[in-house]
BATORGU-77164 format. One record per residue (C-alpha): residue in three letters; x negated, z negated, y. Coordinates in steps of 0.05 Angstrom, whole numbers, plus 5000, padded with zeros to 4 digits. Layout:
ALAXZY ...
This chain:
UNK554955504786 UNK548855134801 UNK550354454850 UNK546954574923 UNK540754054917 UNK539154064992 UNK545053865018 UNK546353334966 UNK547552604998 UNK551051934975 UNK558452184988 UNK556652824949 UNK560253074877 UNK554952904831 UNK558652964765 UNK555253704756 UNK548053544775 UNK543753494718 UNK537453014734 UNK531352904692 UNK527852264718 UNK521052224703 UNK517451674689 UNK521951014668 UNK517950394706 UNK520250044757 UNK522550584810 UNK524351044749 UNK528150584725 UNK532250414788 UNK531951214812 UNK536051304739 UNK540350684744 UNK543050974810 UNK543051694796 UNK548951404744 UNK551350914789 UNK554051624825 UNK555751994770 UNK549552514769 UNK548352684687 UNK542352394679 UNK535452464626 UNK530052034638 UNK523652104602 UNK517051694591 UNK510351714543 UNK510750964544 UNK515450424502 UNK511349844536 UNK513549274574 UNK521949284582 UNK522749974581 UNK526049934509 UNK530549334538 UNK532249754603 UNK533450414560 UNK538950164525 UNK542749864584 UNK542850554613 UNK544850864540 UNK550650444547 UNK551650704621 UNK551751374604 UNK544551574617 UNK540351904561 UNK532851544559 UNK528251874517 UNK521251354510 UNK515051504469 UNK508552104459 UNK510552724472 UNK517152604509 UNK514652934574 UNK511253544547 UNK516953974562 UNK522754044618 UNK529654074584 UNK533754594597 UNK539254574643 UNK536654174695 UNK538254154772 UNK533653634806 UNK526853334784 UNK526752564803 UNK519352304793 UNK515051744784 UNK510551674844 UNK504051694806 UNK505152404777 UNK500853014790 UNK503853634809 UNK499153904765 UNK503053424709 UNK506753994666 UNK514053774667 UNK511953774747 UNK509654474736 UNK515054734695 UNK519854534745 UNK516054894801 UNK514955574751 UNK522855414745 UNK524255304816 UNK527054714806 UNK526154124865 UNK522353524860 UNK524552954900 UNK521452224896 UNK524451614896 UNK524151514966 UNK527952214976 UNK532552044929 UNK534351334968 UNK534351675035 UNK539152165013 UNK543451554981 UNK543951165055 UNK550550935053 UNK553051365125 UNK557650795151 UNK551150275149 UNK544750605147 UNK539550165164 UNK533950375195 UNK527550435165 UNK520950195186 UNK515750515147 UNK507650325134 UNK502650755106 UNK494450785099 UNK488550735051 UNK489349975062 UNK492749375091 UNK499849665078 UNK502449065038 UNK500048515084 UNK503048965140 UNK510249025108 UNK510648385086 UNK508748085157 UNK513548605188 UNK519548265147 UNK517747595162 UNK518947715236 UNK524848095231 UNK527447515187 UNK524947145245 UNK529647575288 UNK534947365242 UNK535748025221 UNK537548185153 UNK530948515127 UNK527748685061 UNK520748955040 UNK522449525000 UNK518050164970 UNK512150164933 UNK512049274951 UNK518248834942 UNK525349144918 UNK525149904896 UNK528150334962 UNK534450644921 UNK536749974906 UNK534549674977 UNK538950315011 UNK544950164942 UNK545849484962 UNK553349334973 UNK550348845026 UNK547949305080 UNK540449075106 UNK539249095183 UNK533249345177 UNK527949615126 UNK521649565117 UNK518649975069 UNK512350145049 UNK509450825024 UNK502951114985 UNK501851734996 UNK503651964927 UNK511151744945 UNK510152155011 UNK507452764973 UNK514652834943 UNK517952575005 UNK521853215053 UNK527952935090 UNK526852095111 UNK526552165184 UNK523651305200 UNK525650995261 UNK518350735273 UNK513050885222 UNK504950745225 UNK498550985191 UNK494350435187 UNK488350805165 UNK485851395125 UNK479051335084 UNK476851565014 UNK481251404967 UNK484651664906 UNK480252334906 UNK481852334824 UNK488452614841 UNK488052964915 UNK484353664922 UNK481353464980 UNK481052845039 UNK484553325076 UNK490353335024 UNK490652645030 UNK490852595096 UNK496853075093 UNK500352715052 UNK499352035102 UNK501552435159 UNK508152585121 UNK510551935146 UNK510752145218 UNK514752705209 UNK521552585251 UNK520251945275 UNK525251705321 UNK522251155368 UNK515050985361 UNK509051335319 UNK503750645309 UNK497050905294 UNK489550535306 UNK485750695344 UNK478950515317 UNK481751095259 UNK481851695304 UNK485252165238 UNK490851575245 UNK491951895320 UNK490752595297 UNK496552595247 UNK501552365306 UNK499952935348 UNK501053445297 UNK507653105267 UNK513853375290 UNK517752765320 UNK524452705354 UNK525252815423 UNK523252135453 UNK519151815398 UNK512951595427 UNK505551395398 UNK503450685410 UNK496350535395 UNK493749835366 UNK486749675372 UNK482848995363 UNK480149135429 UNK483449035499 UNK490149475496 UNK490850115548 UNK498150225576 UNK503050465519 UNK499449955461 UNK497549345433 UNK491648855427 UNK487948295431 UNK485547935500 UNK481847355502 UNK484247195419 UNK492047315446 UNK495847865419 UNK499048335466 UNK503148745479 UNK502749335527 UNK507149795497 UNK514449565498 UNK515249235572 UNK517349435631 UNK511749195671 UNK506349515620 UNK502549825678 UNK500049205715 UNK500548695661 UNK502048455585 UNK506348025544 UNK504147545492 UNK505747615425 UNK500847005384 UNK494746845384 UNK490546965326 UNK490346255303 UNK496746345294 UNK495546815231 UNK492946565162 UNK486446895174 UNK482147105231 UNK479147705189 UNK478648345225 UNK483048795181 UNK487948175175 UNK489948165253 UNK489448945253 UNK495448935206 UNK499548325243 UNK498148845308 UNK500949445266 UNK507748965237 UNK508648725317 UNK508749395343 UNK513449645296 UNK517948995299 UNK517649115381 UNK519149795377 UNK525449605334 UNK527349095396 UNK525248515367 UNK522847875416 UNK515447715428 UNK517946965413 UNK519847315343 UNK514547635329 UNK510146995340 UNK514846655291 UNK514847225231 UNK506647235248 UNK505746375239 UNK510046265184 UNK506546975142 UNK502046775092 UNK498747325047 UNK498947494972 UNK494247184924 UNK487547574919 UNK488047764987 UNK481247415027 UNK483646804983 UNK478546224993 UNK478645924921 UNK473445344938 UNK467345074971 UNK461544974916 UNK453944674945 UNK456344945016 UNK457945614988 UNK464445935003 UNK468646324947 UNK472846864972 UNK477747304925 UNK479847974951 UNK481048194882 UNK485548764920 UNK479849064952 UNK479949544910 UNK477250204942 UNK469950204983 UNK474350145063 UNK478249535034 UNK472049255009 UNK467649425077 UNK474149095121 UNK472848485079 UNK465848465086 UNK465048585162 UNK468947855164 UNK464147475129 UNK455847395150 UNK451647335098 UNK455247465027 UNK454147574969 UNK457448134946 UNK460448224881 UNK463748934860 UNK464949474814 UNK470249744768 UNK473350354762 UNK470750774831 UNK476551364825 UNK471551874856 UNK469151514919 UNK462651414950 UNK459750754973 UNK454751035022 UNK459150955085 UNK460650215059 UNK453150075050 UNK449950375110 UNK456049945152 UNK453749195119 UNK448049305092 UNK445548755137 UNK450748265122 UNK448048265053 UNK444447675024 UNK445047944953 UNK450348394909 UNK452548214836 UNK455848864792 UNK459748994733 UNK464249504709 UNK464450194690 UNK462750534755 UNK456949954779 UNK451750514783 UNK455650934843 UNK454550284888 UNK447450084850 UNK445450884884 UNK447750664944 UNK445050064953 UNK438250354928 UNK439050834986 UNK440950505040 UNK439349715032 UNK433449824985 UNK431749014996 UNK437748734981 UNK436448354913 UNK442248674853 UNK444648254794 UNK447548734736 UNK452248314691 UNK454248754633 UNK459348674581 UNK466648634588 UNK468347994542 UNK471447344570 UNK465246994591 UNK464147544644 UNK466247234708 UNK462546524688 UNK456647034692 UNK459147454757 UNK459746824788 UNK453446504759 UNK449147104786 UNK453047114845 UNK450446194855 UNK442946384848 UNK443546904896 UNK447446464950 UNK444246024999 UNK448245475032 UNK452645705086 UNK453846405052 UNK459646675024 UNK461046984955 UNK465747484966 UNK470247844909 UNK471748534939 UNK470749014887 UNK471949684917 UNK474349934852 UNK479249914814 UNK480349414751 UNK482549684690 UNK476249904654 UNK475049104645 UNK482148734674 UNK489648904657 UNK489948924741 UNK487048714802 UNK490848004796 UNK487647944726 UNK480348084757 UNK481847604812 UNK484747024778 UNK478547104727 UNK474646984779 UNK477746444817 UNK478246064747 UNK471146174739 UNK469645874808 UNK473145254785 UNK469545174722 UNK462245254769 UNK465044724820 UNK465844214759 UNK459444214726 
């Protein structure tokens, strides 16, 4: 008799449930190493041997799991099989995807799979950050104040510790944060988040979505029973949209953030403060301070849109304004993240390596008058019009490489036809001593040369970190000479 999937949770008899896992990196890996942890029988699967997968697949040999690495290892379901366990980044066009649908068969995600494995006696609640960008910074910032809460808190999801093994720990967390793509959301049915927030929705990963619409969907997923406080911004009205068609708990309630001065039932910035006008009781007639935004490691934009987003959703979890100011001072972002690498002849270097679609890159932009723009890489199907038409007049001058460089060289051609364009070409080590080469000419002092590619990296870099660092070391070598 075939094992009831739906109802399966973490006290459940999984001895009989047969599992193929697929995909074995780093939230395959831990969605398998759990699945055995609670007894499920369990096949994972994977085209690639690289990195530690090799390493990892023996430890779960020994455990009892059966790991199956190399070509052709995901060209067919097995037989036999209960529940489909996959890899965020998979189509469900990908045909061990589609066999399991032709098959019936359900296909859970990670995140699924970890909200189903809540231990029952201490489930923490979850927090949960989506949008096209910013969700990083914004989950990262969130755990630093509820740290700053002295809460127990973790940033866990597709940033920080896998979600099975933040939800597995014998430890029980307070609180998690957790952030989520919308490829973990597309296979996402039952997490119900205490507080959850869209930070934005623009064009992005159209290489694997039908449609912005799809995507969109797929954002909005995170909304879906919410039990306290849907955070969307309000400069994205789709963000706002997607709250008033999710079906929340009774008592959940939106809360807007805007970098503007906050209505009753939000937050936002007065006079440089951060405030809060959402989460007191005397919200109607006046607001509560939160920081101000020299308190944050940058005064960009996009940067105190996201310390707005992690203070709503702290505040909504109870958490003091005194904390939040704490968690928001002591926060300090990434690397590649608006990263000023160095002042060379009065010209500022700035690496936002992570910028990596054309509404990170135009965020990054609107905080910086004039730059010189450098970008390009691998575009995944967007446009650059938008971008252009938006900053076109911030530009002093714009330096491109990569595969895509012609999609922004059209737009620029339509839409800033003045702007002076530097074409570097090649792909060998010298490259970003000739980015940022092209990139001094154009500058003038008082400028900034800004690295927000818009793309993606690997037609030249193994990642965005790679591209990033490239340039930052390149920057040093110009400042020397």
């Amino acid at each position: 008799m075939r094992p009831d999937v739906d109802s399966l949770h973490r006290g459940s008899d999984w001895s009989q449930v047969r599992v193929v896992v697929a995909g074995f990196g780093v939230s395959g890996f831990a969605a398998a190493d759990n699945l055995t942890h609670v007894g499920a029988r369990v096949v994972a699967l994977d085209e690639s041997e690289s990195g530690d997968r090799a390493e990892r697949a023996e430890l779960l040999d020994v455990l009892g799991a059966d790991v199956r690495l190399g070509p052709g290892t995901t060209a067919t379901l097995p037989d036999d099989v209960d529940l489909v366990v996959t890899s965020p980044g998979w189509k469900p066009s990908s045909p061990l995807l589609a066999q399991a649908r032709d098959r019936g068969i359900p296909v859970w995600g990670e995140v699924e799979l970890a909200w189903r494995l809540r231990d029952p006696e201490h489930a923490a609640p979850w927090l949960a950050v989506t949008g096209t960008n910013g969700k990083t910074t914004t989950v990262q910032m969130l755990e630093h104040v509820l740290r700053a809460a002295g809460l127990r808190a973790v940033a866990a999801g597709n940033v920080g510790l896998p979600i099975v093994e933040a939800v597995m720990d014998p430890t029980p967390y307070d609180v998690i944060a957790v952030e989520l793509s919308s490829f973990q959301l597309h296979y996402t049915y039952s997490m119900a988040a205490e507080s959850a927030a869209v930070l934005n929705v623009a064009e992005d990963h159209l290489d694997w979505y039908d449609s912005m619409d799809d995507y969109a969907a797929d954002k909005g997923r995170i909304y879906e029973r919410v039990r306290r406080a849907c955070v969307y911004n309000v400069a994205d009205p789709v963000t706002e949209q997607l709250v008033r068609k999710a079906d929340v708990q009774e008592g959940a309630r939106a809360v807007g953030f805007t970098s503007g001065t906050p209505d009753v039932g939000m937050v936002g910035v007065v006079d440089d403060i951060l405030v809060d006008r959402a989460f007191i009781e005397e919200r109607t007639t006046t607001a509560a301070e939160l920081c101000t935004v020299a308190d944050l490691a940058s005064d960009a934009p996009h940067f105190v849109a996201n310390a707005l987003a992690a203070a709503a959703l702290a505040r909504a979890h109870g958490v003091s304004p005194a904390a939040v100011r704490d968690g928001l001072r002591s926060f300090a972002p990434d690397g590649h993240r608006i990263a000023e690498v160095a002042e060379v002849e009065a010209v500022r270097y700035v690496d936002d390596s992570k910028a990596t679609n054309p509404h990170a890159a135009a965020s990054s932009l609107a905080a910086y008058d004039p730059v010189v723009w450098v970008a390009g890489g691998l575009a995944k199907g967007a446009r650059f019009d938008d971008l252009v038409q938006a900053v076109g007049h911030r530009l002093r001058g714009v330096v491109l490489i990569g595969q895509d460089r012609d999609v922004i060289a059209d737009a620029l051609s339509r839409h800033a036809p003045d702007v002076p364009v530097i074409v570097v070409e090649g792909g060998d080590t010298s490259v970003m001593d000739r980015v940022v080469g092209a990139a001094a000419d154009l500058a003038q002092p008082g400028d900034t040369v800004l690295l927000a590619p818009g793309c993606a990296s690997m037609d030249m870099f193994a990642n965005y970190g790679a591209r990033g660092d490239a340039f930052a070391e390149a920057v040093l070598r110009l400042r020397e000479r």
